[in-house]
C-alpha positions in Angstrom: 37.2 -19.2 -3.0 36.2 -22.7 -1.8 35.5 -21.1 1.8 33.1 -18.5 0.0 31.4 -20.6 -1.8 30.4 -22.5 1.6 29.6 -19.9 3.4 27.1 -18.9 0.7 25.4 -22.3 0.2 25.3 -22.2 4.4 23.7 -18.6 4.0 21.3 -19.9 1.0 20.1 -22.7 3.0 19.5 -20.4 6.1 17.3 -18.5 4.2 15.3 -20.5 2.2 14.2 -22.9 5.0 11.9 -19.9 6.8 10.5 -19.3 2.9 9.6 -23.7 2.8 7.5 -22.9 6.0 6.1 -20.3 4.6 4.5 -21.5 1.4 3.3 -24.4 4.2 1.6 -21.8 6.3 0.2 -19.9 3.3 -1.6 -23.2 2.0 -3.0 -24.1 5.5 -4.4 -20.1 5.8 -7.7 -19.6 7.3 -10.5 -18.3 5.0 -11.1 -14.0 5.0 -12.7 -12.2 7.7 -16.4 -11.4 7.9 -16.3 -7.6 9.3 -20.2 -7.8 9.6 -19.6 -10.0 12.3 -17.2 -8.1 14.3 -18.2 -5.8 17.3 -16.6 -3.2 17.8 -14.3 -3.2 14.4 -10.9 -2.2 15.7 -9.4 0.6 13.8 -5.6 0.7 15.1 -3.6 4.4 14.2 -0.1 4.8 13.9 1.7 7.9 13.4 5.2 6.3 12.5 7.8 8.8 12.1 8.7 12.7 10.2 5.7 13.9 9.2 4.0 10.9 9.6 2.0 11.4 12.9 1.1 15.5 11.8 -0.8 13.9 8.7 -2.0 10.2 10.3 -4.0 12.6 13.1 -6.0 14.6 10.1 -6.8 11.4 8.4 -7.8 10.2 12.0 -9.6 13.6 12.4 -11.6 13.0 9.1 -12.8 8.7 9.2 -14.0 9.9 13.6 -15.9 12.2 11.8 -18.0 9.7 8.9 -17.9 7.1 11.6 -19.0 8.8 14.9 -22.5 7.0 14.7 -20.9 3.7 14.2 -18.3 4.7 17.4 -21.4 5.9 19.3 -23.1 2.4 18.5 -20.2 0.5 19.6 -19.7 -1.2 16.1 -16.6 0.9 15.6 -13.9 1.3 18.6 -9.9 3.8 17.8 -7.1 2.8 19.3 -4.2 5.0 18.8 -0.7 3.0 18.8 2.7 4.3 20.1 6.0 3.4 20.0 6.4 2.3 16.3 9.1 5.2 16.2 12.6 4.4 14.7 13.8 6.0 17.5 12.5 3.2 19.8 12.9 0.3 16.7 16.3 1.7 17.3 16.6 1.1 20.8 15.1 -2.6 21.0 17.0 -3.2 17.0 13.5 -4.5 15.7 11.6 -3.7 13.2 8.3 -4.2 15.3 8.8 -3.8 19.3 7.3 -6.8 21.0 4.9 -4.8 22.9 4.0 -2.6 19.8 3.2 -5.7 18.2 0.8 -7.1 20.7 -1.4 -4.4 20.5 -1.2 -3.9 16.6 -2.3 -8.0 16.8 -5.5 -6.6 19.2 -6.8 -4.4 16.1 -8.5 -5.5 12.8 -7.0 -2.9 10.6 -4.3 -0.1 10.8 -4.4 3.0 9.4 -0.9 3.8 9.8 1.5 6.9 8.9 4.6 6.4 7.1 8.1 4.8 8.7 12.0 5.7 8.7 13.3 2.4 6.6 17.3 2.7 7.5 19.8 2.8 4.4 23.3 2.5 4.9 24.9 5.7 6.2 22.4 6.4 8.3 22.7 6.6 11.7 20.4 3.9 12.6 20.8 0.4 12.8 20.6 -2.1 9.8 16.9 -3.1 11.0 14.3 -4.5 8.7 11.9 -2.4 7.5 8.5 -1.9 9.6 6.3 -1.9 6.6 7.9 -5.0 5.4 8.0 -6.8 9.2 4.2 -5.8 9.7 3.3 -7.3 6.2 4.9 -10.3 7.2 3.5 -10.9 10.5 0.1 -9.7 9.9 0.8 -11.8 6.3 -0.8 -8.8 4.2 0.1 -10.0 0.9 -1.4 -7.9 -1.3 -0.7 -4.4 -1.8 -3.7 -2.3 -3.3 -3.7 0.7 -5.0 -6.4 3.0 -6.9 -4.9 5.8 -9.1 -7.9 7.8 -10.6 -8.1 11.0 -12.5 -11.4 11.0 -13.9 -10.7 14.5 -16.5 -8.1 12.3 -18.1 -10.0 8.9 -18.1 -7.5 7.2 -15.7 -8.9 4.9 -13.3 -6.3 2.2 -12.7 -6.1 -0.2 -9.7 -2.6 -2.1 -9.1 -2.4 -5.5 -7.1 1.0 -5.6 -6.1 2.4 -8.7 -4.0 3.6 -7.5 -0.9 5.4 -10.5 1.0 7.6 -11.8 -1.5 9.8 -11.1 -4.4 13.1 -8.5 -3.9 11.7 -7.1 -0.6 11.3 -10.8 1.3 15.1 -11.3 1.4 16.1 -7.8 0.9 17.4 -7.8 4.0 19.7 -11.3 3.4 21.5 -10.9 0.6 25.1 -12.2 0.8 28.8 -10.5 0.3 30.4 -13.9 -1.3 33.8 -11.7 -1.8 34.7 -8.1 -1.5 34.4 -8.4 -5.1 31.1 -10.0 -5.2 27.5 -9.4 -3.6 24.6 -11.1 -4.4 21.1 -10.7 -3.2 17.6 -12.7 -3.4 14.3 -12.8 -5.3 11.5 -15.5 -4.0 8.3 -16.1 -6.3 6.0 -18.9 -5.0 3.2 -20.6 -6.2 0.9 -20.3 -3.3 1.7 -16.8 -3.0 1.3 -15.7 -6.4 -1.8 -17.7 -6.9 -3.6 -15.9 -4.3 -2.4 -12.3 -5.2 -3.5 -13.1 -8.9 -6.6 -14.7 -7.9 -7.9 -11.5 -5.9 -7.1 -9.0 -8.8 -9.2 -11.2 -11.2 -11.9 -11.6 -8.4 -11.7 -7.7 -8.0 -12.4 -7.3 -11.6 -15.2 -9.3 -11.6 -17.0 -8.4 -8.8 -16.5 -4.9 -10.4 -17.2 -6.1 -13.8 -14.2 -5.0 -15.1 -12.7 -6.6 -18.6 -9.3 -6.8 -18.4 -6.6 -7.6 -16.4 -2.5 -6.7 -16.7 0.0 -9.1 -15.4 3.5 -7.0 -15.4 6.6 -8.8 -15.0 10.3 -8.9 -16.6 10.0 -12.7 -17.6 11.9 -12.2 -20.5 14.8 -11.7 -18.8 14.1 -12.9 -15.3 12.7 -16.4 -16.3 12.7 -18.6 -13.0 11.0 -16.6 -10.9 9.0 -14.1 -13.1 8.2 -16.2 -15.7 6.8 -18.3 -12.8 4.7 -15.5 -11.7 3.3 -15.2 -15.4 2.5 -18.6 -16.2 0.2 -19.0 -12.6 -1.3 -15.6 -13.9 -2.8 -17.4 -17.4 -3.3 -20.4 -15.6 -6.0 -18.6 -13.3 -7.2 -16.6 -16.1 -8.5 -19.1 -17.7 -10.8 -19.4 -14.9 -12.1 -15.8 -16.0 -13.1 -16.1 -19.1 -15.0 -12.8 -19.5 -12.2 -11.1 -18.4 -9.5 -10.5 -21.0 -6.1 -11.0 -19.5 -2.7 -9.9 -21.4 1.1 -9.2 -19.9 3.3 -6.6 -20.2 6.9 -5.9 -19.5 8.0 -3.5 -16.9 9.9 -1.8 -18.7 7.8 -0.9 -21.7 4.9 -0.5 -18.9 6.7 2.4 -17.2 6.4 4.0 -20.5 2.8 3.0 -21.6 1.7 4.7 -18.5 2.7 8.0 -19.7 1.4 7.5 -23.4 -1.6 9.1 -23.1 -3.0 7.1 -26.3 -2.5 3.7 -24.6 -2.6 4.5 -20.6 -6.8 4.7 -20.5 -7.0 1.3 -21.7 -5.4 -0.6 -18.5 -7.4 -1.2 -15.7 -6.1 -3.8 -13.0 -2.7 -4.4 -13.2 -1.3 -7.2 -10.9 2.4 -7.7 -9.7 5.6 -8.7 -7.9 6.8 -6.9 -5.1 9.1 -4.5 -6.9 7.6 -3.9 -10.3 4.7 -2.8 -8.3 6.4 0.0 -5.7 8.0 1.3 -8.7 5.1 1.8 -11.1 2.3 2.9 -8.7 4.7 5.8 -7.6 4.8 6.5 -11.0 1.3 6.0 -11.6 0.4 8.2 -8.2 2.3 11.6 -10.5 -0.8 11.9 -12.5 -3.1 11.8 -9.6 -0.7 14.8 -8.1 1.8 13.2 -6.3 2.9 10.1 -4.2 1.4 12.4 -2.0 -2.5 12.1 -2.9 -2.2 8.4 -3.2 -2.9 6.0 -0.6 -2.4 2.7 -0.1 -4.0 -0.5 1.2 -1.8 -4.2 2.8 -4.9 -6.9 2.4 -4.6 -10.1 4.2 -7.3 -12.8 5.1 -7.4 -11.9 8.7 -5.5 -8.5 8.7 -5.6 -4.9 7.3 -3.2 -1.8 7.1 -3.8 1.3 5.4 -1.2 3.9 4.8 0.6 6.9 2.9 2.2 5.7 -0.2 5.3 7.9 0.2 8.0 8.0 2.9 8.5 10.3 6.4 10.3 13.5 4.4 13.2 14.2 6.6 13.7 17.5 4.9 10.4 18.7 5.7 11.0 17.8 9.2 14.6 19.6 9.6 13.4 22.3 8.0 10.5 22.8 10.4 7.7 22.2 7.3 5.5 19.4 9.1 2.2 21.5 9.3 2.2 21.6 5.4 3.0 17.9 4.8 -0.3 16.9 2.7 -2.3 14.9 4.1 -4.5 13.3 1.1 -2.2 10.0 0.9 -3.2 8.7 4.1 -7.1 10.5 3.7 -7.2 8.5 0.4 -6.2 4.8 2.3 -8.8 5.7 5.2 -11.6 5.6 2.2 -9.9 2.8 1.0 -10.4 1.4 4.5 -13.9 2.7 5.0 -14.6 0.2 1.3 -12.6 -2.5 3.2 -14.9 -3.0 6.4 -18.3 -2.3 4.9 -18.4 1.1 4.6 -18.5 1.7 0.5 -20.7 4.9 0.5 -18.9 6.9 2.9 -15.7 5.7 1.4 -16.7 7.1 -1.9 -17.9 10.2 -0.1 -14.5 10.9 1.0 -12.6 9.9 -2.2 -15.5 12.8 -4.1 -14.4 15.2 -1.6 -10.4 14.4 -2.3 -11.2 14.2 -5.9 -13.2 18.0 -5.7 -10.4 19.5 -3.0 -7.4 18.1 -4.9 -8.1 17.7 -8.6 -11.0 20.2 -9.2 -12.0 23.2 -7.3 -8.3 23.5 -5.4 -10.1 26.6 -3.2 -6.5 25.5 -1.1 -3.4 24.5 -2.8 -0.6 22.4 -0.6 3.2 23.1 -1.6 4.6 21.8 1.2 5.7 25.1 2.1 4.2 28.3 3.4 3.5 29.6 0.5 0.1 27.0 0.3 -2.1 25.2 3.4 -1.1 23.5 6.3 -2.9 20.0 6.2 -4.9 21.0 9.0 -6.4 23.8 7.0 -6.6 21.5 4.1 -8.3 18.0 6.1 -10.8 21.2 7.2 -11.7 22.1 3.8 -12.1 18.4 2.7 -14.4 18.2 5.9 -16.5 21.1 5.0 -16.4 19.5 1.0 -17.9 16.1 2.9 -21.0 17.5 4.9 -21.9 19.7 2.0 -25.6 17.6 1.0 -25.2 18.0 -2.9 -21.7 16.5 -2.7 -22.7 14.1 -5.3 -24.2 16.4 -7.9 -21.2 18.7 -7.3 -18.6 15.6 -8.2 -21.0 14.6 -11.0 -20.9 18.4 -12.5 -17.0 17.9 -12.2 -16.8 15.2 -14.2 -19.3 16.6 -16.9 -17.5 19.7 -17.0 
């Protein structure tokens, strides 16, 4: 027992000395990127892996199309990106090859498909997850993601810290005995501050009232509670914005109360908490499927599918009717991001009119609805139609 016990304070040590330079870097981080500045804005695409690279192409297909002008001008310049493939992550047992990572450095947003994570029993090597490396590299730490179903008064936006809690050391958790494995959660104050502060800054600049920290710092008290008491310390730097807490648990279930769930509007946490509850969320909106998903850092930022690469659909030959709408949705959400608000909210009319309303093409994944070809087509034609607006607007009156 006393040779365990070393080895884990050796392997705590280890670990926590990266996570000491880290909260060093994060304090000495330059200040946020000025887009307007930028010529050309590169837009980096990755396919990633499954059915990733069948539905990254439409939502490709769909932001060429709003931004040929800007291509045409020069202000706006594609780049596509290979070899982020777990096949080839595989093959150099990376989660990021070096030379994939150089060019993903040369670009000033992603918009990026969805990537094979490896879980024990798989085939592939115990390599970090891509999603999580590119977060950390690129230091994307906040995760951003708009639910909105506008018949049922749901518009919620989640902040969700993306480079720290149960994923940061997810990968270096400990086997102290065969009897005893214990794995790692990191909260700082640097990185908390800063995910907090942009949820509260996004609510005013939006003028919205109220903001929802969600944690488990009942139970969980060092590290949530933490998290919790840096969240009402920064609100009281918002005091027109009413700010309250909520457990996760109880959350989970709030969301689904449909007396209570139109009353949130920005909800903001940890790592976890947050992948859990906006997949959640994302079932009102249609599906992990319709929901996309932004990775916001000061100098960096990636755009993506909420959900995962669906092997099944893959080995069952299905890729043509993956759904595109989760990575369409992030591209508006990147359009928004680099000064492009009104043909971002163009596109998420025409997702809101293909998906939620008029559904002239229904996607089942299957061949019994559209391929996402057939579908990014029909959100297309939905886009150049002039009375777009006054069709959304009749929509919601309706």
């Amino acid at each position: 027992m006393v040779d365990a016990l070393e080895k884990a304070k050796e392997h705590l040590a280890e670990i926590l000395k990266p996570q000491l330079e880290r909260v060093e870097r994060i304090k000495a981080e330059k200040d946020w990127i000025d887009y307007s500045r930028l010529k050309p804005i590169i837009i980096g695409v990755i396919g990633g892996d499954g059915i990733g690279p069948y539905i990254t192409q439409e939502a490709h297909r769909v932001l060429e199309h709003l931004l040929k002008d800007e291509v045409d001008k020069g202000k706006v310049e594609f780049r596509v990106i290979e070899g982020l493939t777990i096949e080839r992550r595989s093959e150099v047992k990376k989660p990021i090859p070096d030379d994939v990572l150089v060019e993903i450095k040369k670009c000033h947003v992603l918009l990026k498909g969805p990537t094979t994570t490896p879980k024990r029993g798989d085939p592939w090597p115990n390599i970090e997850s891509a999603n999580v490396a590119i977060r950390k590299e690129l230091d994307l730490f906040a995760n951003v993601r708009p639910v909105r179903v506008p018949k049922e008064g749901i518009d919620w936006v989640f902040f969700r810290e993306n480079t720290e809690g149960a994923y940061a050391l997810g990968p270096y958790g400990i086997e102290v005995t065969p009897d005893l494995a214990v794995d790692f959660k990191v909260i700082t104050r640097p990185g908390s501050e800063r995910i907090i502060r942009l949820a509260f800054e996004y609510a005013r600049k939006n003028r919205i009232d109220r903001v929802t920290a969600v944690t488990k710092a009942n139970v969980v008290k060092t590290t949530d509670g933490l998290f919790l008491k840096i969240f009402y310390d920064i609100a009281k730097e918002y005091p027109e914005i009413n700010a309250d807490d909520w457990f996760i648990d109880i959350m989970t279930a709030k969301l689904v109360d449909p007396k209570r769930r139109t009353q949130f509007k920005i909800l903001v946490l940890p790592n976890l908490y947050g992948d859990i509850l906006t997949d959640e969320a994302a079932e009102f909106q249609g599906g992990v499927g319709t929901a996309g998903s932004a990775n916001i850092g000061k100098q960096y930022a990636m755009f993506e599918a909420i959900h995962g690469t669906a092997p099944r659909m893959v080995r069952e030959g299905r890729t043509k009717y993956a759904d595109p709408s989760s990575v369409i949705r992030a591209g508006a959400m990147l359009l928004n991001h680099i000064g492009y608000p009104e043909l971002g909210e163009r596109l998420n009319m025409a997702l809101d009119i293909c998906g939620q309303y008029e559904r002239k093409l229904i996607m089942t994944g299957r061949d019994t609805g559209a391929t996402g070809r057939e579908f990014c087509d029909y959100i297309l034609e939905t886009i150049q139609d002039p009375k777009l607006k006054e069709r959304w607007q009749g929509y919601q009156e309706g």
